[in-house]
C-alpha positions in Angstrom: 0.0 0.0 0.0 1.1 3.5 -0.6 2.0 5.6 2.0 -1.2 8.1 3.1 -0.7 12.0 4.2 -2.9 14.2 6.3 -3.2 17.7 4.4 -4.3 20.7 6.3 -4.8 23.0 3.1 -5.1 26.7 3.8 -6.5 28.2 0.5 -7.8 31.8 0.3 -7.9 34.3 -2.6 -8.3 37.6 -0.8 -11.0 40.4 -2.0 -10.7 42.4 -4.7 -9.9 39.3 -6.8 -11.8 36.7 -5.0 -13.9 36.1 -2.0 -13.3 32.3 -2.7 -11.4 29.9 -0.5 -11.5 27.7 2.7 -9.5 25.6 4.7 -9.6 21.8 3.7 -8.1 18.1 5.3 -7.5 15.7 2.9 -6.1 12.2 2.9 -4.2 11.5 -0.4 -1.1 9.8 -1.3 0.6 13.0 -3.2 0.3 16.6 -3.9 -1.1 15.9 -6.9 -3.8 13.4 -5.5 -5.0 16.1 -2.6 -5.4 18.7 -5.8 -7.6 16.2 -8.0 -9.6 15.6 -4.8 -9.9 19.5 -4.0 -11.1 20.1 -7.3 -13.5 17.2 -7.9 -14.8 18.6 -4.9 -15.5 21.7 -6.7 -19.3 23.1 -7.2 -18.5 26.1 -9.4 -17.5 28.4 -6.4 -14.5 27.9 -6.8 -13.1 29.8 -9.7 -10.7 27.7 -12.1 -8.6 31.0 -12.7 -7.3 30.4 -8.8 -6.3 26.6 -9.2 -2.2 28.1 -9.7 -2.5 29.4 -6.3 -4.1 26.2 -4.7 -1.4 24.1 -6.2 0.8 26.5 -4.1 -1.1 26.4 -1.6 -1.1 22.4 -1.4 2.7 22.5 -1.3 2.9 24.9 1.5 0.3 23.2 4.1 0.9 20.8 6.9 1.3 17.8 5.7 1.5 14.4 8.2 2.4 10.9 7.3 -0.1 8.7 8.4 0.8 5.1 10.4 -2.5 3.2 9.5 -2.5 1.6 6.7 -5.4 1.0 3.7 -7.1 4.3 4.5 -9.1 5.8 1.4 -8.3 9.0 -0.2 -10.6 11.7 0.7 -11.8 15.2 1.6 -12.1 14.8 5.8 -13.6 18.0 6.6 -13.7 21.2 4.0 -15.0 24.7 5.2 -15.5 27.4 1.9 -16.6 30.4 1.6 
């Protein structure tokens, strides 16, 4: 099985350019992973101009290895504005 991280993902575009972002814990096996899951997640809020900044913002959060093994990857908890 492939190693899992915890993601604590920080992602705000600040006003005048965007009133869009949130704070988001994911489980996913990669940067990339935790960004296909963000997005997926994605109800047309979320303007696809800001994605650059997510992927930024992806490789800046906190970021824990997790011991268990076989857990899914997945959105835990997600609060947007």
């Amino acid at each position: 099985m492939a190693q899992k991280y915890f993601y604590v993902v920080d992602h705000y575009v600040p006003f005048p350019a965007s009133e869009y972002g949130g704070l988001w814990n994911v489980i996913a096996a990669d940067d990339e992973e935790c960004f296909e899951l963000i997005v997926a997640e994605d109800d047309g809020n979320f303007n696809q101009t800001h994605y650059n900044k997510l992927r930024e913002n992806i490789e800046k959060s906190y970021t824990y290895a997790l011991a268990e093994d076989g857990l899914d990857s997945c959105i835990v908890e997600s609060f947007t504005t």
